[in-house]
Each structure stands twice: as structure tokens, then as C-alpha cells.
Backbone as JSON Lines, residues from 0, in Angstrom:
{"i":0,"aa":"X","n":[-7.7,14.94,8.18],"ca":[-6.34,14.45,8.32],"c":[-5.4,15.55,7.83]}
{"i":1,"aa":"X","n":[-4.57,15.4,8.5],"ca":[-3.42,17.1,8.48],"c":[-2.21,16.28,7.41]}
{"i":2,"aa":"X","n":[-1.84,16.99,6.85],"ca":[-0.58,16.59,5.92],"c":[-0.83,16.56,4.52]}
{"i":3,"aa":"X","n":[0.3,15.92,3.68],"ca":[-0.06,15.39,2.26],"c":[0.57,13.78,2.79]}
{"i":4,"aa":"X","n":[-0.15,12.78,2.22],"ca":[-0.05,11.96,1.87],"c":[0.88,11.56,0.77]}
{"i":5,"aa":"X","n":[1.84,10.7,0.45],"ca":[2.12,10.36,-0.8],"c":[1.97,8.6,-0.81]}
{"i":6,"aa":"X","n":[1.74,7.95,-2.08],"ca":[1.67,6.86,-2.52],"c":[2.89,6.75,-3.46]}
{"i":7,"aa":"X","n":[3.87,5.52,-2.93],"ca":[4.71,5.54,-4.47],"c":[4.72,3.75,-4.24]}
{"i":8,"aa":"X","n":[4.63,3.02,-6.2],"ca":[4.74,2.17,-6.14],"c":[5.71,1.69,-6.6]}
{"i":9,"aa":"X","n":[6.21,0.14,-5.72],"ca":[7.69,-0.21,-5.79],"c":[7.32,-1.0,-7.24]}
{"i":10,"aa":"X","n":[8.24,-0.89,-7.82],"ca":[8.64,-2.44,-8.7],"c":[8.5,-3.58,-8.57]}
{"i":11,"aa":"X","n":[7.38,-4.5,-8.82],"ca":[7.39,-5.74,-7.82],"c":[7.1,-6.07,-6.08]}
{"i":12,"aa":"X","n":[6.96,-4.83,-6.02],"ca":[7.05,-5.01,-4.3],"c":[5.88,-4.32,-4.02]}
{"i":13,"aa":"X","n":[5.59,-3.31,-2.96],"ca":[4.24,-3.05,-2.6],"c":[4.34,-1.92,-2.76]}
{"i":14,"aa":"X","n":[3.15,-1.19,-1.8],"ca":[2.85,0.54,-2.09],"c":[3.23,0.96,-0.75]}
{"i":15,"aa":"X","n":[4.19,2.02,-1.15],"ca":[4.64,2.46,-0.26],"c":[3.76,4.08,0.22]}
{"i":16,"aa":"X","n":[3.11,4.56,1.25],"ca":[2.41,5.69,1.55],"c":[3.06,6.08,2.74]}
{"i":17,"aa":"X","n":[3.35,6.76,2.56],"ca":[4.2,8.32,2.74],"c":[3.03,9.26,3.41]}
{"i":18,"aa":"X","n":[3.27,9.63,4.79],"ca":[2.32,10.68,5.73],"c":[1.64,10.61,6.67]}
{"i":19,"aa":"X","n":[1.12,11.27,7.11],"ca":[-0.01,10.95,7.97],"c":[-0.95,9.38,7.94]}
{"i":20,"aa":"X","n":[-1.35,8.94,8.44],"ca":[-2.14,7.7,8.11],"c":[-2.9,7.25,9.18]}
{"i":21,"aa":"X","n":[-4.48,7.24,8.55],"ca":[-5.64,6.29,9.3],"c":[-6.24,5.17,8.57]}
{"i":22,"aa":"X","n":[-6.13,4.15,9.15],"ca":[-6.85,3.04,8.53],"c":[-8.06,2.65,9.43]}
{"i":23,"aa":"X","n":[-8.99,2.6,8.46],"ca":[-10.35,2.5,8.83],"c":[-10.72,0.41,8.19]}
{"i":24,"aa":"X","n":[-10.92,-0.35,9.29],"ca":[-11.29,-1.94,9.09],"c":[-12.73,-2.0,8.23]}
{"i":25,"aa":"X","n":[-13.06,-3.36,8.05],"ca":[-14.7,-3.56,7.67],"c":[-15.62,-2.99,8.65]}
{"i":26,"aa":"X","n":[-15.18,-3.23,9.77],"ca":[-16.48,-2.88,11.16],"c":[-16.45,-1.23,11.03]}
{"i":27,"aa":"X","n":[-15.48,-0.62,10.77],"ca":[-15.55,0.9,10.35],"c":[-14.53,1.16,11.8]}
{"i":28,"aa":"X","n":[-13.84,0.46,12.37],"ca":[-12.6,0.91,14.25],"c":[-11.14,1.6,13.0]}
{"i":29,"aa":"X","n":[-11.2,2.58,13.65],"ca":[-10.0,2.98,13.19],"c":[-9.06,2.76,13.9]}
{"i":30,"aa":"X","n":[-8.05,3.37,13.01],"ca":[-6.63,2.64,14.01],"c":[-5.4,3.78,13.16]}
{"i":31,"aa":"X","n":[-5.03,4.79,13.87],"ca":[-3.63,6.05,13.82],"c":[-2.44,4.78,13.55]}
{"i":32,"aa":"X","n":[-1.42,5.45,12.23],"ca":[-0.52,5.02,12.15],"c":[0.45,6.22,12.16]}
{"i":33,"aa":"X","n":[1.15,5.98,13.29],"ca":[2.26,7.9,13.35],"c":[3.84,6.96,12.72]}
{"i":34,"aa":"X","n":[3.54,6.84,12.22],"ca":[4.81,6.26,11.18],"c":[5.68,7.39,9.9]}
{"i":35,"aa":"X","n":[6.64,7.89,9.68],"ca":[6.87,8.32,8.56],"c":[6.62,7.59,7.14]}
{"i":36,"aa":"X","n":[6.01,6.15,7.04],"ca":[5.69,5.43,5.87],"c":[5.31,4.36,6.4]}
{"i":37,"aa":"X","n":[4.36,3.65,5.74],"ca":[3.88,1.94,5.95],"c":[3.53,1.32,4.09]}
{"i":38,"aa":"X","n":[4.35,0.5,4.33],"ca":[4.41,-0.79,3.22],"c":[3.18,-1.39,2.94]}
{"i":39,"aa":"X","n":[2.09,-1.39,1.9],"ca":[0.78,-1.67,1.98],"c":[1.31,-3.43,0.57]}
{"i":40,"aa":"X","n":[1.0,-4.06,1.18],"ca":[0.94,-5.82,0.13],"c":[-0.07,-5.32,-0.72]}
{"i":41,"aa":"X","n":[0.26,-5.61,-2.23],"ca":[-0.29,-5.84,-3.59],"c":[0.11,-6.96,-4.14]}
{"i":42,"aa":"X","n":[0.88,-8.0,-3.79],"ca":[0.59,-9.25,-4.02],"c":[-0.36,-10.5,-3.8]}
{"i":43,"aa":"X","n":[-0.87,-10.24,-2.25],"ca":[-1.94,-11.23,-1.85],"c":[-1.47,-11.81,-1.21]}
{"i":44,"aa":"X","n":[0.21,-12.27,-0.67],"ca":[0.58,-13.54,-0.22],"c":[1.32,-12.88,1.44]}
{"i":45,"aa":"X","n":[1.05,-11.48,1.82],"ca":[1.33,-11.16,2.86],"c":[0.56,-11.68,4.45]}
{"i":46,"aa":"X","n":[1.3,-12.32,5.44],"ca":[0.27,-13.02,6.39],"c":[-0.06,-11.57,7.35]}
{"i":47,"aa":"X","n":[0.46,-10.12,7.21],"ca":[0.5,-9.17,7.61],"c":[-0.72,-8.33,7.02]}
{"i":48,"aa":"X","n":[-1.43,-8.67,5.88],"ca":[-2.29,-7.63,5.44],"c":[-3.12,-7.03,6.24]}
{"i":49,"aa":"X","n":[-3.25,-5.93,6.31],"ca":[-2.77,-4.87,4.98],"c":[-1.37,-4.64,4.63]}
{"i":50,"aa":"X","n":[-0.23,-4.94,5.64],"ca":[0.65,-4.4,5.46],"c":[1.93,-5.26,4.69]}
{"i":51,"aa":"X","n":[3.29,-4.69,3.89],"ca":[3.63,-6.19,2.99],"c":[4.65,-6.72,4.62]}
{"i":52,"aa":"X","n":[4.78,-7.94,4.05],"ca":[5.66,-8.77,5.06],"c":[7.05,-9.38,4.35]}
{"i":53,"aa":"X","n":[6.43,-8.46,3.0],"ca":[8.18,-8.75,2.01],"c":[7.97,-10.67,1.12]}
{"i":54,"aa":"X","n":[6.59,-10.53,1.75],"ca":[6.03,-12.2,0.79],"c":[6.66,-12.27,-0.57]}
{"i":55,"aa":"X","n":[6.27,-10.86,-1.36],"ca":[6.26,-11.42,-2.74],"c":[7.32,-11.34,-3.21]}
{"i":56,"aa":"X","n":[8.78,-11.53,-2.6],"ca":[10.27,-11.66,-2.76],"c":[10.07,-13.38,-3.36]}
{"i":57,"aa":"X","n":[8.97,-13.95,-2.26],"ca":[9.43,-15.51,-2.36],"c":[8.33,-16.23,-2.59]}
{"i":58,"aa":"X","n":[7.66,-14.81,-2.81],"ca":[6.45,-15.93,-4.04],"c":[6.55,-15.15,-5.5]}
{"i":59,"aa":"X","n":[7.75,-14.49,-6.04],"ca":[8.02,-14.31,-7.4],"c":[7.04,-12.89,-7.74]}
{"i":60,"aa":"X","n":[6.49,-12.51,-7.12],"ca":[5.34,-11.41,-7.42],"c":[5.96,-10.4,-9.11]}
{"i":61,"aa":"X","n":[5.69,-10.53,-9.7],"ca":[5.9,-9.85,-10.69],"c":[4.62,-8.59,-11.24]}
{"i":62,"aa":"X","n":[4.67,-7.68,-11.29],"ca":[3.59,-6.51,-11.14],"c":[3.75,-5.65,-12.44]}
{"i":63,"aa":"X","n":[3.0,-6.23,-13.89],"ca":[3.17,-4.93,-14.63],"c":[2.65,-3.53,-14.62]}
{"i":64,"aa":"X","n":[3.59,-2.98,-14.86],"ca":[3.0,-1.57,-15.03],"c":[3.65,-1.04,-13.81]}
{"i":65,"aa":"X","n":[2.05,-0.13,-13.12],"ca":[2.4,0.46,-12.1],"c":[2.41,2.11,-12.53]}
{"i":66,"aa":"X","n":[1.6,2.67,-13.47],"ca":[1.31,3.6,-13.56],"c":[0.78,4.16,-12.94]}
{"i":67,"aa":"X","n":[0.36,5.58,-12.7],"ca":[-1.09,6.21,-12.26],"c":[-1.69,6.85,-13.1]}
{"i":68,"aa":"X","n":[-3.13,6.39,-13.23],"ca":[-3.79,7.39,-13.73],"c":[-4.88,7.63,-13.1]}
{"i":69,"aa":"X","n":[-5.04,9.28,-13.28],"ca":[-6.07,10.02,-12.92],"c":[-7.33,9.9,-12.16]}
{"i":70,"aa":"X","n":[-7.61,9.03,-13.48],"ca":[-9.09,8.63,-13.36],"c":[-8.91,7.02,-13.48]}
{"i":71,"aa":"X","n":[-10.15,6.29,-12.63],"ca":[-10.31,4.93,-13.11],"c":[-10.37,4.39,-14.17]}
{"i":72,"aa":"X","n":[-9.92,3.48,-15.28],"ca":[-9.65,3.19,-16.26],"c":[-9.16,3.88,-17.73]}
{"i":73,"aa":"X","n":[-8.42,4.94,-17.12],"ca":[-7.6,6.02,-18.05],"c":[-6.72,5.21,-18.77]}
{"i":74,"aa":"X","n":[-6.34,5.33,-19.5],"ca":[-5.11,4.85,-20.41],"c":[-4.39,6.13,-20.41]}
């Protein structure tokens, strides 16, 4: 995949990725997204997943944190 990618996460709202983009399903069918960004749901309550549908406005989604780290379970 050609580009950089970026991930930035909203406040309460979802992950926003920034670039190039392939999404690969369970069956392994990919599917090209030529988008300058797509909205990925981290609430659960999107009828769009993967993508947000702006659910967790009106189901209260509250998200602490929202750091990155490095490595898996970094502090």
C-alpha cells in the first residue's frame, strides 16, 4: 500500500484514518477505499460498521482517554 496512513482519535466520537485504505472482511474479499479519510465506529452502536454513522452522538458514547501507545499495554 503506497502512502502514509494516519489514525487520529476524536473525543468521544470515532477514529478517524487518514490515506490510502484497504479493508480486508472475515472471508479475507478486500474492498479499496480512494477516500481522503473514513470514520471507523468505536462505540458499538453504528448500523454502518465498520464505519461510524455518528451513533454515539445519541447513544452518549463517552471514551476515556484515547492515548497512543507504542506498544500493547504501555502505560
Amino acid at each position: 500500500m503506497a502512502g502514509e496512513v494516519l489514525i487520529e482519535v476524536r473525543p468521544n466520537g470515532p477514529y478517524l484514518v487518514k490515506g490510502p485504505l484497504t479493508f480486508k472482511d472475515a472471508q479475507g474479499n478486500e474492498q479499496r477505499v480512494d477516500r481522503a479519510w473514513v470514520a471507523l465506529c468505536r462505540c458499538g452502536h453504528s448500523k454502518q460498521k465498520p464505519f461510524c454513522d455518528g451513533s454515539h452522538s445519541g447513544a452518549g458514547f463517552q471514551a476515556e482517554g484515547g492515548e497512543f501507545h507504542a506498544e500493547p499495554g504501555a502505560a
